[in-house]
C-alpha positions, 0 to 999 in steps of 0.5 A, a space after each residue: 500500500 505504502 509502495 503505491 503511494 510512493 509511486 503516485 507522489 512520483 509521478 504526481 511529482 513529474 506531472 507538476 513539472 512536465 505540465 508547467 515545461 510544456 504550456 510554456 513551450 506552447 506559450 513560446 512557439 505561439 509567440 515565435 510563430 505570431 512573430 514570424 508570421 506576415 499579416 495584412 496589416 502591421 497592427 494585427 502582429 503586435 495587437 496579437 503579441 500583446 494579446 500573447 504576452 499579456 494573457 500568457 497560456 489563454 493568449 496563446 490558446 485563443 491565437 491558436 484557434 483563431 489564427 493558427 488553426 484557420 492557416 491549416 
């Protein structure tokens, strides 16, 4: 029972690490990608970098869907 436990607080450990690694990558590569990308007008890119930088992880989710997505 003790060695179970043991167990879950190891990997509960390595999700509260991962979790917080990876929503940040995702976080940066929105941020490249909006930086990199070519819109029709100047102010869409920074409208957008600002909507990254200052909403962080929602910021980046809401580009996402409503940029990213739609070039595919």
């Amino acid at each position: 029972m003790i060695e179970g436990l043991g167990i879950l607080l190891i990997l509960g450990i390595i999700l509260l690490i991962a979790i917080p690694i990876l929503l940040s990558l995702f976080w940066l590569l929105m941020l490249i990608d909006c930086a990199t990308k070519e819109f029709k007008d100047k102010t869409d890119k920074i409208v957008w970098i600002l909507v990254i930088i200052l909403l962080h992880i929602v910021g980046a989710v809401i580009y996402y869907f409503a940029i990213k997505r739609k070039r595919r």
